[in-house]
PDB file of N, H, CA, C and O in Angstrom:
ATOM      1  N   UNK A   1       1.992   2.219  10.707  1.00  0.00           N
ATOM      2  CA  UNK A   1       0.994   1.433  10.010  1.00  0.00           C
ATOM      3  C   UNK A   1       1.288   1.511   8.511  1.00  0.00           C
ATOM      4  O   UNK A   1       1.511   2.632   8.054  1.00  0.00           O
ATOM      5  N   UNK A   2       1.328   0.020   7.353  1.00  0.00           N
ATOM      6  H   UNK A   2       1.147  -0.890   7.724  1.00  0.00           H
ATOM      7  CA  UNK A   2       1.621   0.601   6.361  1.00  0.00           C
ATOM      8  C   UNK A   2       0.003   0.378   5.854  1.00  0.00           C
ATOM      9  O   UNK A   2      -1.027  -0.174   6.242  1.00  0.00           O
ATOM     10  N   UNK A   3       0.525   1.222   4.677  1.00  0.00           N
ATOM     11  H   UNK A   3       1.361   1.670   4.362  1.00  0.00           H
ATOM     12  CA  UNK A   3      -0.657   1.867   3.928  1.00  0.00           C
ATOM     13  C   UNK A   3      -0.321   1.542   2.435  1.00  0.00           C
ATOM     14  O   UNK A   3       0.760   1.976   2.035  1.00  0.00           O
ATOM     15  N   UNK A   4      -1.469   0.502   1.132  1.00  0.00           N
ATOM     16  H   UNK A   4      -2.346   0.149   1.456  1.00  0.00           H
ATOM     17  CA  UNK A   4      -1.007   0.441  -0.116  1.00  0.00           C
ATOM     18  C   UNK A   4      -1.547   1.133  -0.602  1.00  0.00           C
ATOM     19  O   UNK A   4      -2.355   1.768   0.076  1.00  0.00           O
ATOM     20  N   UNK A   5      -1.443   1.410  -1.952  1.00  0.00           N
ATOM     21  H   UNK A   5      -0.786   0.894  -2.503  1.00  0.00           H
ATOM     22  CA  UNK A   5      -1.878   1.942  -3.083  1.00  0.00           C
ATOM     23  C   UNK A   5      -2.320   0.692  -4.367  1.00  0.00           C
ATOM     24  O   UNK A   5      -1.832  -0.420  -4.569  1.00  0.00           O
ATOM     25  N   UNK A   6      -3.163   1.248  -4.904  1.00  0.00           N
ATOM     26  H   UNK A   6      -3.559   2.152  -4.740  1.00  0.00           H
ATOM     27  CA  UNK A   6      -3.705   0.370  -6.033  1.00  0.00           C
ATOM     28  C   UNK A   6      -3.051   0.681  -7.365  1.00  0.00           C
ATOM     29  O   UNK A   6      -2.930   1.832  -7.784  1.00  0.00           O
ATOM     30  N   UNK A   7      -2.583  -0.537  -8.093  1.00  0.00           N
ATOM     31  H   UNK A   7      -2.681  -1.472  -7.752  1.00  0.00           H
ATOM     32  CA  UNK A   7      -1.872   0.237  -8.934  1.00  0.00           C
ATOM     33  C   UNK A   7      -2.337   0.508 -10.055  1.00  0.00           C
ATOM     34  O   UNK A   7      -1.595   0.830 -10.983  1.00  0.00           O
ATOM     35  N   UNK A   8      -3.736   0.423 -10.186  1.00  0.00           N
ATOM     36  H   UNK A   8      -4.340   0.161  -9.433  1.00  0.00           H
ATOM     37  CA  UNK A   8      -4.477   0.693 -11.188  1.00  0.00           C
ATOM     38  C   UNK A   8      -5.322   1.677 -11.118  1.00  0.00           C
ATOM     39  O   UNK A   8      -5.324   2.575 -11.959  1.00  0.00           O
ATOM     40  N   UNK A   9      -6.335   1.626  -9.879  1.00  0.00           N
ATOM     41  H   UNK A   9      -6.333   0.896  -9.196  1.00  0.00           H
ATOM     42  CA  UNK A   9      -6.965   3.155  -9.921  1.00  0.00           C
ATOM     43  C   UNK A   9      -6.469   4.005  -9.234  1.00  0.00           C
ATOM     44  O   UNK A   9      -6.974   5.127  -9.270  1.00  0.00           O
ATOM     45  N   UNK A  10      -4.788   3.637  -7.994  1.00  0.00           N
ATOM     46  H   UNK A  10      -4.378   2.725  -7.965  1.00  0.00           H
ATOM     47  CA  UNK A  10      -4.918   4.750  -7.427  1.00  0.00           C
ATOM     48  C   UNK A  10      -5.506   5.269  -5.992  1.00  0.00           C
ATOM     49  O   UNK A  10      -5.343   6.366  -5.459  1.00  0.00           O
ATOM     50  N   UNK A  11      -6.032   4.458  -5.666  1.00  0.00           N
ATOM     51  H   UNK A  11      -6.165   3.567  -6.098  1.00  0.00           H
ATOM     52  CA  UNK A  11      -6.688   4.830  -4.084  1.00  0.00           C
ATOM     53  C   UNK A  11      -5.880   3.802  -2.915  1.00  0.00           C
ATOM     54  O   UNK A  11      -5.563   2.612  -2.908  1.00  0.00           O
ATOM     55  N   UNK A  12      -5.766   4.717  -2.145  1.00  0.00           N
ATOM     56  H   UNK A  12      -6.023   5.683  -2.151  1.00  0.00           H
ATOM     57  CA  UNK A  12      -5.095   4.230  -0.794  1.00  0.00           C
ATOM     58  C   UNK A  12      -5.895   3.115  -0.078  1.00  0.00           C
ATOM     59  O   UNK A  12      -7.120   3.115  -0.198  1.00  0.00           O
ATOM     60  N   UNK A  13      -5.274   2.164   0.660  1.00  0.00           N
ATOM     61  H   UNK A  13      -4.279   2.164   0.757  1.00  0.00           H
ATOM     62  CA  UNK A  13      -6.121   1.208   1.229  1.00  0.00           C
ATOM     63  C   UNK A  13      -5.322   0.592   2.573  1.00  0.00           C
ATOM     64  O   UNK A  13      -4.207   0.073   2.548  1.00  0.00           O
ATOM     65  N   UNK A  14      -6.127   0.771   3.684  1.00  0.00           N
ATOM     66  H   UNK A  14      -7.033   1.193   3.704  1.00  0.00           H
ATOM     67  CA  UNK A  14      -5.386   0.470   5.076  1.00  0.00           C
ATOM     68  C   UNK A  14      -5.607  -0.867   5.584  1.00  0.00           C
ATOM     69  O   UNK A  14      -6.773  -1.262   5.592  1.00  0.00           O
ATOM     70  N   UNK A  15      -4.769  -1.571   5.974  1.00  0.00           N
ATOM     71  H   UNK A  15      -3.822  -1.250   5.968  1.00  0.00           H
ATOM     72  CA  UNK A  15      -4.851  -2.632   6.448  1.00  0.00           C
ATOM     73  C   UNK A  15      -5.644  -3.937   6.632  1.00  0.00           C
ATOM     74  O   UNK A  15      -5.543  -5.124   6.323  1.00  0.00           O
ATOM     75  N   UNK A  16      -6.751  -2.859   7.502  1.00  0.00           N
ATOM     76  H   UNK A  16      -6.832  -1.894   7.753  1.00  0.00           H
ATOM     77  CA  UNK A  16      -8.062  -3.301   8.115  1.00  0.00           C
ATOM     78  C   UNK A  16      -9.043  -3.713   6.409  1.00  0.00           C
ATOM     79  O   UNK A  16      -9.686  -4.741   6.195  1.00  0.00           O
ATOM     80  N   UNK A  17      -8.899  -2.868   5.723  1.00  0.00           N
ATOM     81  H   UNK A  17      -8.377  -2.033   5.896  1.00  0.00           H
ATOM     82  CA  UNK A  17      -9.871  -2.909   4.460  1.00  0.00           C
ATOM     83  C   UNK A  17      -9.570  -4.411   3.913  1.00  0.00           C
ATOM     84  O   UNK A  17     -10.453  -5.207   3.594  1.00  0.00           O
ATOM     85  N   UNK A  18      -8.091  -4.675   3.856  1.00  0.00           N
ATOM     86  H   UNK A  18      -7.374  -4.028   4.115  1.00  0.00           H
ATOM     87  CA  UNK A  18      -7.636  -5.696   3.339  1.00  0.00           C
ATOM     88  C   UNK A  18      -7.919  -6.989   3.739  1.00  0.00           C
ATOM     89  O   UNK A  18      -8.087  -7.992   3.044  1.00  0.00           O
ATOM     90  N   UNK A  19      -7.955  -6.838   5.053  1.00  0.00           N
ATOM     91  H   UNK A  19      -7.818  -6.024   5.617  1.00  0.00           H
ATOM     92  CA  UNK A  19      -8.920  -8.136   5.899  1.00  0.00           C
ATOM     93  C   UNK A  19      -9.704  -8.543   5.323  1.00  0.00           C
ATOM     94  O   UNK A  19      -9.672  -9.617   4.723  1.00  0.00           O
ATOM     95  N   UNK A  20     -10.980  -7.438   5.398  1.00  0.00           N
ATOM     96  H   UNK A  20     -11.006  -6.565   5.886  1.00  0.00           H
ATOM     97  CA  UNK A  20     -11.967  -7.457   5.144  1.00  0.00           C
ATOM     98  C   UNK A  20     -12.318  -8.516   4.039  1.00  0.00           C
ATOM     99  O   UNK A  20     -13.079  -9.467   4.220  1.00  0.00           O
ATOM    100  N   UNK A  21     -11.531  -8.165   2.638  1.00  0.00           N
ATOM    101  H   UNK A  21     -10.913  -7.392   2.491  1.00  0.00           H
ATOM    102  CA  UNK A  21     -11.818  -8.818   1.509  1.00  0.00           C
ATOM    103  C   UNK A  21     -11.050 -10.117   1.351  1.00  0.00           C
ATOM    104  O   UNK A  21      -9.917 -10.090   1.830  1.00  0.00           O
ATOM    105  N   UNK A  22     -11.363 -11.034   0.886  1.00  0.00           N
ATOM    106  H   UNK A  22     -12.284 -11.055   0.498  1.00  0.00           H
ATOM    107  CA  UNK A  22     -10.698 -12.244   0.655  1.00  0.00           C
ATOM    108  C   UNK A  22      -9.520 -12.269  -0.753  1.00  0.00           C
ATOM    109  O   UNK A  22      -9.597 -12.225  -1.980  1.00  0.00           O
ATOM    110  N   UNK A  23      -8.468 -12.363   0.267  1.00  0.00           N
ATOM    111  H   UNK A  23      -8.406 -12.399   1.265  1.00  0.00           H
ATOM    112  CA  UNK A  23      -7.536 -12.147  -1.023  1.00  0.00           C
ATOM    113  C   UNK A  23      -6.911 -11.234  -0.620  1.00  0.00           C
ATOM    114  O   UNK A  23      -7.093 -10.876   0.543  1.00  0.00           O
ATOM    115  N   UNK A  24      -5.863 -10.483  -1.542  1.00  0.00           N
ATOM    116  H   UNK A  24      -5.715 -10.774  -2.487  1.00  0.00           H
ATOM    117  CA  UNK A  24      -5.079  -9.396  -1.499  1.00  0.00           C
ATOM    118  C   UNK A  24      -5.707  -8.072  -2.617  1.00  0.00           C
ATOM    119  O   UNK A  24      -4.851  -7.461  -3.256  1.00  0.00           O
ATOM    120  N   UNK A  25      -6.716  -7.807  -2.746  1.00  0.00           N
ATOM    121  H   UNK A  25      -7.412  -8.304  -2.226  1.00  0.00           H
ATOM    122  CA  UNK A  25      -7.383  -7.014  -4.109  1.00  0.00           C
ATOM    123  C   UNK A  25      -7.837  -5.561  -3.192  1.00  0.00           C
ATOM    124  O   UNK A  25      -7.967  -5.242  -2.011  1.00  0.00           O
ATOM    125  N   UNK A  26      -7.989  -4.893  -4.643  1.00  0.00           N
ATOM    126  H   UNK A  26      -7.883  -5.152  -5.603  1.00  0.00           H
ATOM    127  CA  UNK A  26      -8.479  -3.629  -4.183  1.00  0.00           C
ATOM    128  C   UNK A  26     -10.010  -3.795  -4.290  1.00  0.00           C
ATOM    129  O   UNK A  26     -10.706  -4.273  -5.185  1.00  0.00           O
ATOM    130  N   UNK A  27     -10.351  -3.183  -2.950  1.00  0.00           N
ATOM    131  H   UNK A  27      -9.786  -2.794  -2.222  1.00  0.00           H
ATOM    132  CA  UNK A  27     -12.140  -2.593  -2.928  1.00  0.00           C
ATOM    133  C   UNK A  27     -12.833  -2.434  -3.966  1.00  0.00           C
ATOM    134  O   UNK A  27     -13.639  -3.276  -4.364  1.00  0.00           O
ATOM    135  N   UNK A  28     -12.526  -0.962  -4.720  1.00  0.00           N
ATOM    136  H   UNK A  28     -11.871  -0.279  -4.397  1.00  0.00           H
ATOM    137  CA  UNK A  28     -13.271  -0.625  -5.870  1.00  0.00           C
ATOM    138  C   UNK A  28     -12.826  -1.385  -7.098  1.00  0.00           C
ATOM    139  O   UNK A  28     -13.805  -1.727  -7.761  1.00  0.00           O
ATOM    140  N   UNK A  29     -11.941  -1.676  -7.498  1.00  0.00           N
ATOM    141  H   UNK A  29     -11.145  -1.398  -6.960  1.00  0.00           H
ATOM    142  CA  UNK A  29     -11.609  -1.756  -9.037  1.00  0.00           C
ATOM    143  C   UNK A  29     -11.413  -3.687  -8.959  1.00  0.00           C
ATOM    144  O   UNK A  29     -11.489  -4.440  -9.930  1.00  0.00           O
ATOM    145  N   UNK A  30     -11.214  -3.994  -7.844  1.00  0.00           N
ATOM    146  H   UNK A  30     -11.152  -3.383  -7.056  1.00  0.00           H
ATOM    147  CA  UNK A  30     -10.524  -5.734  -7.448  1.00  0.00           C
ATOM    148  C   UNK A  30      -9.354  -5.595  -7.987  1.00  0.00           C
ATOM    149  O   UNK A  30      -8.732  -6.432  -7.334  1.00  0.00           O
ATOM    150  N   UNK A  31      -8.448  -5.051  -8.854  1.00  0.00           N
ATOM    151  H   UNK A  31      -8.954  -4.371  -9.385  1.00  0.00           H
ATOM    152  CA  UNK A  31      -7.184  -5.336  -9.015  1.00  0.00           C
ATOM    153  C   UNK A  31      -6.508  -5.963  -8.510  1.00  0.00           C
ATOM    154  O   UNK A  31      -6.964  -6.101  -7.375  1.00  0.00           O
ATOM    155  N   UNK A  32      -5.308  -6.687  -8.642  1.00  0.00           N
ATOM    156  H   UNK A  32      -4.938  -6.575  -9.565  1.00  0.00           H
ATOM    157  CA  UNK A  32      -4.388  -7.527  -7.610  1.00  0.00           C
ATOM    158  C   UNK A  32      -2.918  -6.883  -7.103  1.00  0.00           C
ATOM    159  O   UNK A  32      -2.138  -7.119  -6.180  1.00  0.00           O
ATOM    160  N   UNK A  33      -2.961  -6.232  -7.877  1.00  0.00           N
ATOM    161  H   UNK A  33      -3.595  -6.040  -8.626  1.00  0.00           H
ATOM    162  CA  UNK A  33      -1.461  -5.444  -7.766  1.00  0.00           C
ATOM    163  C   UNK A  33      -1.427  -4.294  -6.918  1.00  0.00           C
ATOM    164  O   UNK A  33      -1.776  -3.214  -7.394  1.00  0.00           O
ATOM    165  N   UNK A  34      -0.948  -4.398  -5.385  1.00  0.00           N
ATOM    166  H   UNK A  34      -0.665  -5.275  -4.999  1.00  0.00           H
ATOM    167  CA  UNK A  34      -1.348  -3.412  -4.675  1.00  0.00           C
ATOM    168  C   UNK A  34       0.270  -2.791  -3.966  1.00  0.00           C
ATOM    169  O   UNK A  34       1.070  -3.572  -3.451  1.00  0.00           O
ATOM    170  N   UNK A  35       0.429  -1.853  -4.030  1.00  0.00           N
ATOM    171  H   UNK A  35      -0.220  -1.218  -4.450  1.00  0.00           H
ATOM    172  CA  UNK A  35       2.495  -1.403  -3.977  1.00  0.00           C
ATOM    173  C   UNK A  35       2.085  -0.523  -2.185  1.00  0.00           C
ATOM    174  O   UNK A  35       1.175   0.219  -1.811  1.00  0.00           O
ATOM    175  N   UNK A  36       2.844  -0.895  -1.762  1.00  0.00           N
ATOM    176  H   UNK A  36       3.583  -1.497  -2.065  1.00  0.00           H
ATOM    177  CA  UNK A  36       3.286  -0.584  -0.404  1.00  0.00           C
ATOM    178  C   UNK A  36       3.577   0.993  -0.666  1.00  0.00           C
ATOM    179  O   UNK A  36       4.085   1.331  -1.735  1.00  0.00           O
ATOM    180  N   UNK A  37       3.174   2.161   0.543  1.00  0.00           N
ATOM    181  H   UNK A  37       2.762   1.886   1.412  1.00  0.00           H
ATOM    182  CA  UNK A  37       3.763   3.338   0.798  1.00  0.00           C
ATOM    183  C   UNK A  37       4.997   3.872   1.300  1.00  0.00           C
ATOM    184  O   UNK A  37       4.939   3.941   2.527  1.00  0.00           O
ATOM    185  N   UNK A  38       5.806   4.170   0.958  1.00  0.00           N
ATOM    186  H   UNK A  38       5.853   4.114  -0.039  1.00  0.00           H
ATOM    187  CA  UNK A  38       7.061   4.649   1.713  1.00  0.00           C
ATOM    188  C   UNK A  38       7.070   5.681   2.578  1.00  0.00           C
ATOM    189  O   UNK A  38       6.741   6.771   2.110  1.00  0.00           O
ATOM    190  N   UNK A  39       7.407   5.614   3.898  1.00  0.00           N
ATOM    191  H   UNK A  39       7.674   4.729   4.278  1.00  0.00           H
ATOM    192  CA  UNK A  39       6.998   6.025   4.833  1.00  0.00           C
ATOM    193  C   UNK A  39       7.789   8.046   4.710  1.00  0.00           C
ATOM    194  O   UNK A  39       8.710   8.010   3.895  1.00  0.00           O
ATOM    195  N   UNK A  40       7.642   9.215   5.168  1.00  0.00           N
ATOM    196  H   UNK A  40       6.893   9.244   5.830  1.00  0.00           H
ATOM    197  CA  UNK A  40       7.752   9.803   4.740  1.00  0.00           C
ATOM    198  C   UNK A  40       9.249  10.531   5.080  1.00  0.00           C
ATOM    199  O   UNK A  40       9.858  11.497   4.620  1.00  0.00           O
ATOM    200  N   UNK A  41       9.510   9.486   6.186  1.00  0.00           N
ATOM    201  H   UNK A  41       9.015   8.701   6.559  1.00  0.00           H
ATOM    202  CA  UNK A  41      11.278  10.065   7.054  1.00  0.00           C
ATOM    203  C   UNK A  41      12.071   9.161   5.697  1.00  0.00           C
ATOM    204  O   UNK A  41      11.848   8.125   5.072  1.00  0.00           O
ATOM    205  N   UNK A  42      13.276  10.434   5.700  1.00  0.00           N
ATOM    206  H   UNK A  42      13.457  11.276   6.208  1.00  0.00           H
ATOM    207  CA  UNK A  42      14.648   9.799   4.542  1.00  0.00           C
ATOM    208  C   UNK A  42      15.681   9.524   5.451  1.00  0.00           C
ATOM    209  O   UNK A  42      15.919  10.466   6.207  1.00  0.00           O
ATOM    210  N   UNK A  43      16.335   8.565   5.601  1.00  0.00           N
ATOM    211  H   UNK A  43      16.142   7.800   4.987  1.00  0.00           H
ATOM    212  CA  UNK A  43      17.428   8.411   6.803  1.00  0.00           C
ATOM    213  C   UNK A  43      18.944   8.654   5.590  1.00  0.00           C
ATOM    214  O   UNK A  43      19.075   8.475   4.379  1.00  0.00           O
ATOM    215  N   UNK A  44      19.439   8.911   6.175  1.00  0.00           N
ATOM    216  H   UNK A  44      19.333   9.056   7.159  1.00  0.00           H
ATOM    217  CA  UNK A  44      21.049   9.595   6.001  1.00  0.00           C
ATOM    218  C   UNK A  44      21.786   8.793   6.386  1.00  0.00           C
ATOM    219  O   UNK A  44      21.346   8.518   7.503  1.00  0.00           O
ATOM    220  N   UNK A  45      22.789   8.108   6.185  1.00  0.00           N
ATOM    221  H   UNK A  45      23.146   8.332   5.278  1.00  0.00           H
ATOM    222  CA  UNK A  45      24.257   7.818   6.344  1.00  0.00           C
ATOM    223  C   UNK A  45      25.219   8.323   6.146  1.00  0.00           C
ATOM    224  O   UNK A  45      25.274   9.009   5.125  1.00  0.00           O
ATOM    225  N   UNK A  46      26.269   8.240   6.907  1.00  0.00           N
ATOM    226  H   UNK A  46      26.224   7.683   7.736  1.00  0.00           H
ATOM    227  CA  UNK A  46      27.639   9.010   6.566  1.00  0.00           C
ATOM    228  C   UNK A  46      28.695   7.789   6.032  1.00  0.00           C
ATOM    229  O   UNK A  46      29.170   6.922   6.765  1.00  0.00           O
ATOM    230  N   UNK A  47      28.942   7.931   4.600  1.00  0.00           N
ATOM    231  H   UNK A  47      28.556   8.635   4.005  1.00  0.00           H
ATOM    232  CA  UNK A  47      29.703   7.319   3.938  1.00  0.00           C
ATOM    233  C   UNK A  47      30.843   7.016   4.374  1.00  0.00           C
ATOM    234  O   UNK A  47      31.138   7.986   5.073  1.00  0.00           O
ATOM    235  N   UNK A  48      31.888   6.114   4.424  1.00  0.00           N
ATOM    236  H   UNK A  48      31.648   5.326   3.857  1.00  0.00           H
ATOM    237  CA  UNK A  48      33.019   5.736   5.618  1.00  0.00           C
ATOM    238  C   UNK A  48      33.916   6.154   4.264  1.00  0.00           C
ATOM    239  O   UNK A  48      35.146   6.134   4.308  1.00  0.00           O
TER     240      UNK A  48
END
């Protein structure tokens, strides 16, 4: 599941929340600028 961040105040926001509101904005603050979480596995390659 991804999960954003607000890039102004900072609080996490799941999916479902985003529905909710019309638009792409954050809950508390409405901001518009909301940055995706990077999930927490690092994958590796072996360089050829």
């Amino acid at each position: 599941m991804t999960k954003y961040v607000c890039h102004r105040c900072g609080k996490t926001i799941s999916p479902e929340q985003l529905n909710l509101m019309p638009g792409s904005k954050c809950p508390d603050c409405g901001h518009r600028i909301l940055l995706k979480t990077r999930p927490p596995i690092i994958k590796k390659l072996k360089a050829r």
